[in-house]
VOROZA-923471 format. One record per residue (C-alpha): residue number from 1; residue in three letters; x, y, z. Coordinates in steps of 0.5 Angstrom, whole numbers, plus 2048, in hexadecimal, padded with zeros to 3 digits. Example, Ala and Ser with C-alpha at 12.3 -4.5 7.8 and 13.67 -1.06 7.14 Angstrom:
BEGIN
[node 1 "ALA" [819 7F7 810]]
[node 2 "SER" [81B 7FE 80E]]
! end
This chain:
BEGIN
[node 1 "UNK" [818 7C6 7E2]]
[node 2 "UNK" [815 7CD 7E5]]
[node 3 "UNK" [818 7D3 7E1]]
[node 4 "UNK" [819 7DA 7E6]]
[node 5 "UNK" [818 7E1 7E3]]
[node 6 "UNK" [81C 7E7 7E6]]
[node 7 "UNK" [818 7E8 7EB]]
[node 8 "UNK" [817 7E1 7EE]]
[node 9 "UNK" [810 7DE 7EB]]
[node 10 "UNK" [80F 7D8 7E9]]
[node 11 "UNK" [80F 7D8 7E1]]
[node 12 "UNK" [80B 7D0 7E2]]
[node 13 "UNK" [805 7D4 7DF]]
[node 14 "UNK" [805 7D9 7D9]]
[node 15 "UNK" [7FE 7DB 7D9]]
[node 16 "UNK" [7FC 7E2 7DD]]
[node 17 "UNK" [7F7 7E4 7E1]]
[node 18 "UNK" [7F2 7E8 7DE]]
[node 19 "UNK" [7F1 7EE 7E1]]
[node 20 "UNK" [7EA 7F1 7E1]]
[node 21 "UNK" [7E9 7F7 7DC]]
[node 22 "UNK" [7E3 7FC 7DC]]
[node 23 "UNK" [7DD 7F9 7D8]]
[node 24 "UNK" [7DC 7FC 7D1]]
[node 25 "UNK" [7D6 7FF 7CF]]
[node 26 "UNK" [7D2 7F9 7CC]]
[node 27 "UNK" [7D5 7F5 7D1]]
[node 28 "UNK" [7D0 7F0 7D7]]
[node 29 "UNK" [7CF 7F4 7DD]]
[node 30 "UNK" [7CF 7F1 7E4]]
[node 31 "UNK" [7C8 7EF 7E6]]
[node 32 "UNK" [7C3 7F2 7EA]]
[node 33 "UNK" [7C1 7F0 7F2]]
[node 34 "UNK" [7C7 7EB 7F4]]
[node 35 "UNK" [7C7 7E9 7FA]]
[node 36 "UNK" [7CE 7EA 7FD]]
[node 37 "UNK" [7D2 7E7 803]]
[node 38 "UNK" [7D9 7E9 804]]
[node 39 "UNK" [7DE 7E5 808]]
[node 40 "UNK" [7E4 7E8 80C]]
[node 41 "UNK" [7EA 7E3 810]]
[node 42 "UNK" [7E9 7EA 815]]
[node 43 "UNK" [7E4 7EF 816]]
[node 44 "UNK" [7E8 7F7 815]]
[node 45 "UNK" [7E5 7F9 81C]]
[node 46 "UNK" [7EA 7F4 81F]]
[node 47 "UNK" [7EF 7F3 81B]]
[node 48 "UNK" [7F2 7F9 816]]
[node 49 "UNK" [7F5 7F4 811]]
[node 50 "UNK" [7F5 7F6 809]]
[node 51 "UNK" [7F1 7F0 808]]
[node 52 "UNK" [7EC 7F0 80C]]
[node 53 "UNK" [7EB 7F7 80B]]
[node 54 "UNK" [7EA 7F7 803]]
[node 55 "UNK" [7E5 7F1 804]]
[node 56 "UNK" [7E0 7F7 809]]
[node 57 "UNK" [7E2 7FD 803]]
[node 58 "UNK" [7DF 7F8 7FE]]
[node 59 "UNK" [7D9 7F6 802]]
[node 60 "UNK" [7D7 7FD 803]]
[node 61 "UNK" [7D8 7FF 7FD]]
[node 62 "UNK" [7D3 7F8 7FB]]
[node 63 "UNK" [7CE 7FB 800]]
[node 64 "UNK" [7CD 802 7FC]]
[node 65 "UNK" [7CD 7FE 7F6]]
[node 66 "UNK" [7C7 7FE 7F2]]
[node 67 "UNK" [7C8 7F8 7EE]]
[node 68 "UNK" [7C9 7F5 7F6]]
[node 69 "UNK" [7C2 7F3 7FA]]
[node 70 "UNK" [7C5 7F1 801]]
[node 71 "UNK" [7CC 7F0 803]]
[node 72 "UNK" [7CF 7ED 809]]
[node 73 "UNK" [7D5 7ED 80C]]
[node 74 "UNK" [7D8 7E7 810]]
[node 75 "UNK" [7DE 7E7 813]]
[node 76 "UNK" [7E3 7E2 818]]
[node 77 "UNK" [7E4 7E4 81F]]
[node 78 "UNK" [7EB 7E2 81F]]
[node 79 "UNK" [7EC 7E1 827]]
[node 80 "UNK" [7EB 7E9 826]]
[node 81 "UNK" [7E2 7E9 827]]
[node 82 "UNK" [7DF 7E6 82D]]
[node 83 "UNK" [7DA 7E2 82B]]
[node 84 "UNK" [7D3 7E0 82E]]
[node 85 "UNK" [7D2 7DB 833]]
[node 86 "UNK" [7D0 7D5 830]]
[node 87 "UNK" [7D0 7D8 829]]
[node 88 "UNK" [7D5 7D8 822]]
[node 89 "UNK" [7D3 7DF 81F]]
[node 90 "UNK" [7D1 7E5 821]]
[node 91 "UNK" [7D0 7EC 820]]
[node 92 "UNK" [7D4 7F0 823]]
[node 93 "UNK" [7D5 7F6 81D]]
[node 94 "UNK" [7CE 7F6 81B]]
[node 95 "UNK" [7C7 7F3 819]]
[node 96 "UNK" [7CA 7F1 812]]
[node 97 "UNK" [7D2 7EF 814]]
[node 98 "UNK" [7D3 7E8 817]]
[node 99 "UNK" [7D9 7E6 81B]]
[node 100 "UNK" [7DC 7DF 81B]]
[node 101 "UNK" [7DF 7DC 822]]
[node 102 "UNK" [7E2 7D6 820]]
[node 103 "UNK" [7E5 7D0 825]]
[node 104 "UNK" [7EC 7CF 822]]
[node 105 "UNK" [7F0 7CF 81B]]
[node 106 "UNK" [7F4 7CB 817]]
[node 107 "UNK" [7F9 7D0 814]]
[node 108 "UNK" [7FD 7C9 810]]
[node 109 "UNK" [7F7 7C7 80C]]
[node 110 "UNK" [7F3 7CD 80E]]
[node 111 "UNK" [7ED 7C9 811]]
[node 112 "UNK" [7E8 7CB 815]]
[node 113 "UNK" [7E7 7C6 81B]]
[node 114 "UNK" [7E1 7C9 81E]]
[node 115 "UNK" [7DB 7C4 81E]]
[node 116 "UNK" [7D5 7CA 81E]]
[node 117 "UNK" [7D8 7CD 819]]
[node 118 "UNK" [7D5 7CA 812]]
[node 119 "UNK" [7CE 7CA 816]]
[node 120 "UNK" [7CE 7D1 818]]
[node 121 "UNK" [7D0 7D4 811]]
[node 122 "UNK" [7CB 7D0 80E]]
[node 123 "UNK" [7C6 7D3 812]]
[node 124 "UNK" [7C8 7DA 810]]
[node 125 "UNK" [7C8 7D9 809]]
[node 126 "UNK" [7C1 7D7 80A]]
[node 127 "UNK" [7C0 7DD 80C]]
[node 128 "UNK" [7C3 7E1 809]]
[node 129 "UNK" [7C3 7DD 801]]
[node 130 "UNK" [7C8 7E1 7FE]]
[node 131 "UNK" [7CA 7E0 7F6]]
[node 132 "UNK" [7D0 7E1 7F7]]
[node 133 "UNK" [7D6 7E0 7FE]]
[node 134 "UNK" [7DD 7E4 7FC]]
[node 135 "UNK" [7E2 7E1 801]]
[node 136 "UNK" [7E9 7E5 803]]
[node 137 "UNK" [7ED 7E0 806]]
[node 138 "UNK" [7EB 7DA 808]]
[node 139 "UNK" [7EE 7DA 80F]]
[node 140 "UNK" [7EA 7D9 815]]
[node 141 "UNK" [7E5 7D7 811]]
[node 142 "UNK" [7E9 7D0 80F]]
[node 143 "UNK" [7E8 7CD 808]]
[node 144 "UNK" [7E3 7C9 809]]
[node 145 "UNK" [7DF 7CF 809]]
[node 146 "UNK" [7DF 7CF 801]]
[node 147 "UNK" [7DB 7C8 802]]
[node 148 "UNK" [7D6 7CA 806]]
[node 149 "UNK" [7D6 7D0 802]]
[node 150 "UNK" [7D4 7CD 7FC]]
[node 151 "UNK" [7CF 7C7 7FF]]
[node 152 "UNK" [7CB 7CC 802]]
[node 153 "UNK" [7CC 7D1 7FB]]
[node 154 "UNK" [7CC 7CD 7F5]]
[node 155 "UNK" [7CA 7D2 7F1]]
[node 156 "UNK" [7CD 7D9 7F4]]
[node 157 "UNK" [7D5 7DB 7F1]]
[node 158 "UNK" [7DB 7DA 7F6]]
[node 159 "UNK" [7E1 7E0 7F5]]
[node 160 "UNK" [7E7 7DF 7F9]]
[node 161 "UNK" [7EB 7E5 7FA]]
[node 162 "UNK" [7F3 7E2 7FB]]
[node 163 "UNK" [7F7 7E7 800]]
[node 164 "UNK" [7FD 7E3 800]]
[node 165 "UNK" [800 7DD 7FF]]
[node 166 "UNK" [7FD 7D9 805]]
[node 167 "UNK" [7FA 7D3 800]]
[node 168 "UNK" [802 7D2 7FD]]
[node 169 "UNK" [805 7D4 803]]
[node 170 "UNK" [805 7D1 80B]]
[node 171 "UNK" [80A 7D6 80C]]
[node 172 "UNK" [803 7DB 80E]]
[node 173 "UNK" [803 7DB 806]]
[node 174 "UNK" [809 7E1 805]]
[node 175 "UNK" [80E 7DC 802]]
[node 176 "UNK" [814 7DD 806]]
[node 177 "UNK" [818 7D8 808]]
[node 178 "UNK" [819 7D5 80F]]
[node 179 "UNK" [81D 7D7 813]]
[node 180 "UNK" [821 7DD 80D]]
[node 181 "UNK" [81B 7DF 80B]]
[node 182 "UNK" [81E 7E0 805]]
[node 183 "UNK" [819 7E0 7FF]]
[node 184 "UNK" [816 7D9 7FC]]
[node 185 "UNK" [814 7D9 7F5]]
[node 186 "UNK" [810 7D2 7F4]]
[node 187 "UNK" [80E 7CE 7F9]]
[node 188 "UNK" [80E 7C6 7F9]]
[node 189 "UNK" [80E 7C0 7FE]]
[node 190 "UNK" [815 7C1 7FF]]
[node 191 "UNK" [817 7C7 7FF]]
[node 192 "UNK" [811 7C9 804]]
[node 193 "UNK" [813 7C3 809]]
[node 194 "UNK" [81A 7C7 809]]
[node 195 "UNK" [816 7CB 80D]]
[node 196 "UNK" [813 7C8 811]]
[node 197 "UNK" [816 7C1 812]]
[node 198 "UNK" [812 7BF 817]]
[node 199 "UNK" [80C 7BF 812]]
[node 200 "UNK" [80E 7B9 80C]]
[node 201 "UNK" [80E 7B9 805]]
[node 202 "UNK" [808 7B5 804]]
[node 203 "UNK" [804 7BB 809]]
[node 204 "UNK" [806 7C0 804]]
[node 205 "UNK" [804 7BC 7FE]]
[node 206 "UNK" [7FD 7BA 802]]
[node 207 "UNK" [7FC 7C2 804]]
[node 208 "UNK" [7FC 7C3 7FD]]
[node 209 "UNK" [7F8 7BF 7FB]]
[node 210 "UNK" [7F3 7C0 801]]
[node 211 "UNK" [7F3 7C8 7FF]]
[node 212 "UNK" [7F2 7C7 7F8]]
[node 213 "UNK" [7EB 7C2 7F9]]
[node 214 "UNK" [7E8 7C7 7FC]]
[node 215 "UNK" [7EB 7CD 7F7]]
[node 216 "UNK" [7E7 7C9 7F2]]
[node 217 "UNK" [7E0 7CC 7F5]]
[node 218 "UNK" [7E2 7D3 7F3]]
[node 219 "UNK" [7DF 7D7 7ED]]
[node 220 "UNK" [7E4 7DB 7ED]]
[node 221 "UNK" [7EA 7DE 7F1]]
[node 222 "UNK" [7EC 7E6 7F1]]
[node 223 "UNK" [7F3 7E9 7F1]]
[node 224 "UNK" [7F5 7F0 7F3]]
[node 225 "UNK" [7FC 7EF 7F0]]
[node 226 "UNK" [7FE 7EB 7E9]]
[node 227 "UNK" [804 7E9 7ED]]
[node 228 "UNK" [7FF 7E4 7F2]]
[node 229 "UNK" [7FC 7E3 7ED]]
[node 230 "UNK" [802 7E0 7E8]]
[node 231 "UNK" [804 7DC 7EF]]
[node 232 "UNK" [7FE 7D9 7EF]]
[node 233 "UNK" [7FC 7D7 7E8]]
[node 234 "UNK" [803 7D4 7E9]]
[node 235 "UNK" [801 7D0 7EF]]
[node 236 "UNK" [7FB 7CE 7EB]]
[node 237 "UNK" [7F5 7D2 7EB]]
[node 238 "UNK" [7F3 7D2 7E3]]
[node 239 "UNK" [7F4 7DA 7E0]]
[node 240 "UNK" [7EE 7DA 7DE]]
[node 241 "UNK" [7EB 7D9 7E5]]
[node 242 "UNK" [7EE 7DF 7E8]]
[node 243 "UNK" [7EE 7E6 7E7]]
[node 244 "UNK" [7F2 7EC 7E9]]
[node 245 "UNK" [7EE 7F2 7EC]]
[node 246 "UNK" [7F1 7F6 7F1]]
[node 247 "UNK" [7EE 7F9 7F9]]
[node 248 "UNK" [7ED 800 7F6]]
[node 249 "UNK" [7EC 805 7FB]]
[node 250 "UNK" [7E6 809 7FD]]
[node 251 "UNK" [7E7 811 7FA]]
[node 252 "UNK" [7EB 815 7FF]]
[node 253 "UNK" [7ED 81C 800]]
[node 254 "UNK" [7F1 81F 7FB]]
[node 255 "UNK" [7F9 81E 7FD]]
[node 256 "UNK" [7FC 823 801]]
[node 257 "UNK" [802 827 7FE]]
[node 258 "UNK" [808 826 801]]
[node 259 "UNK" [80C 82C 804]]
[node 260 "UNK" [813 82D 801]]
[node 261 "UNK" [819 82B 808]]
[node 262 "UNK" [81F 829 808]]
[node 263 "UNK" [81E 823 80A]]
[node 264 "UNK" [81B 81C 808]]
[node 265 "UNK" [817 818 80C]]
[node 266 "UNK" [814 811 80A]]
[node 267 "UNK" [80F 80E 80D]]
[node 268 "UNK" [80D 808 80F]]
[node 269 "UNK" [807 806 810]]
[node 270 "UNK" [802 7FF 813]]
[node 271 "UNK" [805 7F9 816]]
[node 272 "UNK" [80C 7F8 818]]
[node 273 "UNK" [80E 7F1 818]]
[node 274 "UNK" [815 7EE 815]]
[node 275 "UNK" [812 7EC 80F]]
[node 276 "UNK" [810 7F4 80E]]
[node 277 "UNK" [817 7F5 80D]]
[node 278 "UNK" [817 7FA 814]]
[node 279 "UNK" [81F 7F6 815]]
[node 280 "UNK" [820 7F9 80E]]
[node 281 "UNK" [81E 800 810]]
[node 282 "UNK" [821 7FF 817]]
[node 283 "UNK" [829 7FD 814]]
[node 284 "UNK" [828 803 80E]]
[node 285 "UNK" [826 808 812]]
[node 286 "UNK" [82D 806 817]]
[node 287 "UNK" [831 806 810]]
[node 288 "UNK" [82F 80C 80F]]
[node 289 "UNK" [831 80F 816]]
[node 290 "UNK" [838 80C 816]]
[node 291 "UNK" [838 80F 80F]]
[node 292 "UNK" [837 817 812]]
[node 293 "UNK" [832 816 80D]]
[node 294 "UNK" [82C 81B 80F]]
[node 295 "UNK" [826 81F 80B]]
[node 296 "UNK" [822 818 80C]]
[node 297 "UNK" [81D 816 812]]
[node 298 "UNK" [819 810 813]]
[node 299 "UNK" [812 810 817]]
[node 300 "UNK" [80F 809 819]]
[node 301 "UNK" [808 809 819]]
[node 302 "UNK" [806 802 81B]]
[node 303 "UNK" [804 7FD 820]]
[node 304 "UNK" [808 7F7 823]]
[node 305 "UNK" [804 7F4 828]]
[node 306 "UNK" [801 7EE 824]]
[node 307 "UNK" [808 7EB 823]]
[node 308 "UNK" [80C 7E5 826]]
[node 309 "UNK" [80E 7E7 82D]]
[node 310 "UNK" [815 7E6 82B]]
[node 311 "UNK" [814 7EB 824]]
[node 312 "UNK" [811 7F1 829]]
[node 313 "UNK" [817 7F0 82E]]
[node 314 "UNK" [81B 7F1 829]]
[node 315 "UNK" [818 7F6 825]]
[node 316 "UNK" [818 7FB 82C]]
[node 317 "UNK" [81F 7FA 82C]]
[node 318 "UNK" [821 7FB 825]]
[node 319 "UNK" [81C 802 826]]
[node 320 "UNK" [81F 804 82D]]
[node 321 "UNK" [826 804 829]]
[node 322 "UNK" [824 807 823]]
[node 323 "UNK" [828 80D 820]]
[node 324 "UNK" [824 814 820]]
[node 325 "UNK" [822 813 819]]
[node 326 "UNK" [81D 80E 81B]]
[node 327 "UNK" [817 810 81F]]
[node 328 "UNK" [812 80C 822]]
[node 329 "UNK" [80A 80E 821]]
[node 330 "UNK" [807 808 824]]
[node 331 "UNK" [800 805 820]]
[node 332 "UNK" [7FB 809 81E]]
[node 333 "UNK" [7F4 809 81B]]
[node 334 "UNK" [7F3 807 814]]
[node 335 "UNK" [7EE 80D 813]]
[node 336 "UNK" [7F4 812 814]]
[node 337 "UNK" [7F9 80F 80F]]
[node 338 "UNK" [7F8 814 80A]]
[node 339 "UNK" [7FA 81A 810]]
[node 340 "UNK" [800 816 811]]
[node 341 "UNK" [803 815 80B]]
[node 342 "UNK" [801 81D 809]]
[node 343 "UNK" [807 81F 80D]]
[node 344 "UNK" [80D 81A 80A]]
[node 345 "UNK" [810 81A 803]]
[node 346 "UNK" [80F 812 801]]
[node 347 "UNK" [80D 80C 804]]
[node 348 "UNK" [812 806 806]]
[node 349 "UNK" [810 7FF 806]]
[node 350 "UNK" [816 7FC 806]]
[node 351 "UNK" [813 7F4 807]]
[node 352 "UNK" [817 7EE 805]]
[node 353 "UNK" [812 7E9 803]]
[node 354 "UNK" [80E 7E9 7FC]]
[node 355 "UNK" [808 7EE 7FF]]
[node 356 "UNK" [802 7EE 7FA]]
[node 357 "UNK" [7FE 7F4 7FA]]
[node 358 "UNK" [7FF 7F8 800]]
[node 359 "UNK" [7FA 7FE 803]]
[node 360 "UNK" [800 802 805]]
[node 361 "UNK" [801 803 7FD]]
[node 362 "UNK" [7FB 805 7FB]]
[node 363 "UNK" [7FA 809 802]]
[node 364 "UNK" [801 80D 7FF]]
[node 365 "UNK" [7FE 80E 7F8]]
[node 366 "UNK" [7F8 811 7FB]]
[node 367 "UNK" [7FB 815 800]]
[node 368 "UNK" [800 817 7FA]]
[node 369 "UNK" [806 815 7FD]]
[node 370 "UNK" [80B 810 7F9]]
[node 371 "UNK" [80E 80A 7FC]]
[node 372 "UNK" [815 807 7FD]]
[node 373 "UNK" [814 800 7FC]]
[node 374 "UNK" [818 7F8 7FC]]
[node 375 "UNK" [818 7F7 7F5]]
[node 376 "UNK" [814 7F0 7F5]]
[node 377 "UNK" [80E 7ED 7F4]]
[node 378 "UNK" [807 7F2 7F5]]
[node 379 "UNK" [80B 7F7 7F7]]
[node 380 "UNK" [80F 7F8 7F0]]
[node 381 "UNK" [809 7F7 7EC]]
[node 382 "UNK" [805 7FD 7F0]]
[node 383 "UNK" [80A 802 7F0]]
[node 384 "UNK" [80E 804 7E9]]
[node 385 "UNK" [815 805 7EA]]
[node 386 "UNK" [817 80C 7EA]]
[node 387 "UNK" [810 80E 7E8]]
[node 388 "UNK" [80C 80C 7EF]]
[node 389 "UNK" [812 80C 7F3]]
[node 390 "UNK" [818 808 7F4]]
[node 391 "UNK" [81A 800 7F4]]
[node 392 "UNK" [820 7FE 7F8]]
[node 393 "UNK" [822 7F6 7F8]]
[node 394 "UNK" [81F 7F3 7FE]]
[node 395 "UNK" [821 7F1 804]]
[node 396 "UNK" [828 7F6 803]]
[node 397 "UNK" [829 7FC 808]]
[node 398 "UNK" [82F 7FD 805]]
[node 399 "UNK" [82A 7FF 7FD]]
[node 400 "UNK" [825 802 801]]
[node 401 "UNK" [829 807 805]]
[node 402 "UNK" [82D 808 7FF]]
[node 403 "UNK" [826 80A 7FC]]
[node 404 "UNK" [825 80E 801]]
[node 405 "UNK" [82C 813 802]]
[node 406 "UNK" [82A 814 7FA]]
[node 407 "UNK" [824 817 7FB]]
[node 408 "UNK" [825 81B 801]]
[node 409 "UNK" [82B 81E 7FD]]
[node 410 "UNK" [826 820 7F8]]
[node 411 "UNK" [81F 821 7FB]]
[node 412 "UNK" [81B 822 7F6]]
[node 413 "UNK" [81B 81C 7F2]]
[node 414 "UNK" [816 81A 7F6]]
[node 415 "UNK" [812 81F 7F6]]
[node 416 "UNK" [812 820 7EF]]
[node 417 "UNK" [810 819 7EE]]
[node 418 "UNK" [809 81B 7F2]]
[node 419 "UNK" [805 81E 7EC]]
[node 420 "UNK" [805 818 7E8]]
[node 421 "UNK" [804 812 7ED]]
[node 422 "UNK" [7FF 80D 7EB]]
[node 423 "UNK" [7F7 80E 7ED]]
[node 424 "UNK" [7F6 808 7F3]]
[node 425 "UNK" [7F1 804 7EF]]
[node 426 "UNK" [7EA 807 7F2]]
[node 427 "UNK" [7E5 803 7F6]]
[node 428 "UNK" [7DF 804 7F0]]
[node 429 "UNK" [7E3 800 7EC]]
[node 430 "UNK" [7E4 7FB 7F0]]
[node 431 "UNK" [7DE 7FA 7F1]]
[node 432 "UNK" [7DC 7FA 7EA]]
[node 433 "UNK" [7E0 7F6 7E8]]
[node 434 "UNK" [7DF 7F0 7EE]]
[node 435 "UNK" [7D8 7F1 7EC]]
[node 436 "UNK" [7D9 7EF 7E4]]
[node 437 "UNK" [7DC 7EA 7E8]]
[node 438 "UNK" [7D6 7E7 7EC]]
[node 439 "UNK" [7D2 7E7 7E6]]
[node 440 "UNK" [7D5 7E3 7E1]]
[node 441 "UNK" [7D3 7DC 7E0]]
[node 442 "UNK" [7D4 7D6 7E6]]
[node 443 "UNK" [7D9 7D1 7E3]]
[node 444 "UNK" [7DB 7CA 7E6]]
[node 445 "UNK" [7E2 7CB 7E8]]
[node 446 "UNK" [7E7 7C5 7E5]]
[node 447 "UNK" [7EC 7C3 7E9]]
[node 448 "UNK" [7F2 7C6 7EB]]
[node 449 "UNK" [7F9 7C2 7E9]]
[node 450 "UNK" [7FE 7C0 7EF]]
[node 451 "UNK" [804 7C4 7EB]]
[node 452 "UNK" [809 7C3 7F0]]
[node 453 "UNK" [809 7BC 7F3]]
! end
């Protein structure tokens, strides 16, 4: 029988996931003149998600680096590039950026159905010839794409980022339940076919093996968060073919202090959808209006407009009818997130599903902001509780309005904690350690057990 921790990871598997430490002094270096190709499910160009966003972070940083002779970067058009006439890959973005325009995808077995695209991957890495294919995600592209990575490359190394639970779960890999949304902590054919009883036991348990065969082609998996990482050595993938390395950021101008008010004002910031909390936000902010509670304001900077049609009409309702101590600013570009956050007291991020490691964090850290959060999953691993910011129980509106009238009577506690957040893990040290990473030794994956059929 499966054992739970407190917070809802599996205890199936004991062993952690190593995270990756700078090199002692006599320790191997990374070697010299890799060819590199970075993957991407999105190009940031056209989407501004935190994934797609550390995959271009990295292959900048791998391009100024010396021990990097060329490097590429191939991303999937995702509907949101149009692609040339008669032609799958592109270069919309520049002599060394591809672009991917797929013809369908398969989101229960992430299966790629587009019979040009074995072919034209195959001529590209010809031509290009890297020593190494580092993938975040596997969307859009299609696990398929592993086995032509590995029969055109025998040699090279092949690193998967996981950014979320999408090989676990059908449920876009967030591992909230149908139709509760209330959070999921191991999955199995049956409980999974809950779900979706359109799809049978056998589907799941045949889904799960199809996943795993081609999982079996990666040299190595990276996980920003050792919560991620712990749900997916539990699912299967051996401990020691996973490391943790965190999306470090670019260097960023030093924090901007925040001037004493009599106000608190929370931010929150990216996209807005259900799973991101924003109903949570909505009912706290109404709570604490009935309460007369005041001192406390709440800007919503974010975009809605890829949700369900039924989402957005909902969430224009619930903001046409909001309290006065919620103000919608509407979305804004990625480069202005520090300026944003310079003029509030915290970051909110109130989700109600596991998370892994999300950007806004690392962007409040940088911007010397701490973060109001749900206490579950990546988001209680990055930010220590009383020290970082603030935990509250998840998907509570009652506990986080609660938090919230604590704070606006005592104001300072927030910003006291501002002298003593965590540093963000910076970009030069996770490109160090991903470049530890592509130089050690190719090995021949094992097989990776079906633990929950």
């Amino acid at each position: 029988m499966t054992r739970k921790n407190p917070n809802g990871s599996s205890m199936k598997r004991s062993r952690k996931a190593p995270a990756i430490t700078p090199p002692a002094p006599d320790a191997p270096q990374s070697p010299v003149g890799q060819r590199v190709l970075v993957m991407s499910h999105m190009h940031p160009a056209v989407s501004h998600g935190g994934a797609e966003i550390a995959a271009y972070q990295l292959y900048g940083a791998l391009r100024a680096a010396p021990e990097v002779s060329a490097c590429w970067f191939l991303a999937a058009a995702g509907g949101r590039v149009a692609g040339r006439l008669g032609a799958r890959l592109s270069q919309p973005f520049g002599a060394d950026e591809y672009v991917y325009s797929g013809a369908g995808f398969d989101h229960f077995v992430h299966g790629n159905p587009d019979p040009e695209w074995p072919g034209e991957l195959r001529r590209l890495l010809a031509e290009l010839r890297p020593d190494v294919v580092h993938l975040h995600h596997h969307t859009n592209f299609g696990l398929e794409t592993l086995l032509t990575l590995r029969q055109a490359l025998p040699q090279a190394r092949i690193i998967l980022t996981l950014h979320e639970y999408l090989a676990i779960c059908h449920h876009f890999g967030q591992m909230v339940k149908r139709p509760s949304l209330a959070l999921c902590s191991a999955a199995s054919p049956r409980d999974c076919h809950r779900c979706f009883p359109e799809r049978s036991e056998q589907d799941f348990f045949l889904r799960e093996l199809y996943i795993k065969r081609f999982f079996r082609l990666v040299d190595h998996f990276i996980s920003p968060s050792q919560f991620l990482a712990d749900r997916y050595i539990a699912w299967g993938i051996p401990a020691e073919r996973i490391s943790v390395i965190e999306n470090g950021m670019p260097a960023g101008p030093a924090p901007t202090p925040r001037a004493a008010s009599g106000d608190v004002t929370l931010g929150f910031f990216g996209q807005i959808s259900r799973l991101k909390g924003i109903d949570v936000l909505f009912d706290a902010a109404l709570l604490l209006e009935k309460a007369g509670t005041s001192g406390i304001r709440i800007e919503v900077h974010g975009d809605h407009s890829g949700q369900p049609p039924e989402f957005r009409a909902l969430f224009e309702a619930r903001i046409k009818d909001a309290p006065p101590n919620v103000e919608l600013h509407g979305p804004y570009p990625n480069g202005r997130v520090g300026a944003l956050m310079a003029g509030v007291d915290a970051v909110l991020v109130p989700s109600i599903w596991w998370e892994n490691s999300p950007l806004v964090i690392q962007e409040a850290f940088r911007a010397g902001r701490p973060v109001i959060c749900s206490d579950i999953g990546g988001l209680a691993e990055k930010v220590r509780d009383g020290l970082d910011g603030f935990h509250f129980t998840a998907g509570s509106p009652r506990a986080l309005a609660a938090l919230l009238t604590r704070l606006a009577q005592e104001p300072g506690r927030l910003r006291a904690l501002m002298p003593g957040l965590a540093a963000p893990p910076g970009l030069d040290a996770t490109l160090a350690a991903t470049l530890r990473l592509y130089g050690s030794t190719r090995a021949d994956a094992p097989q990776l057990e079906v633990l929950s059929a």
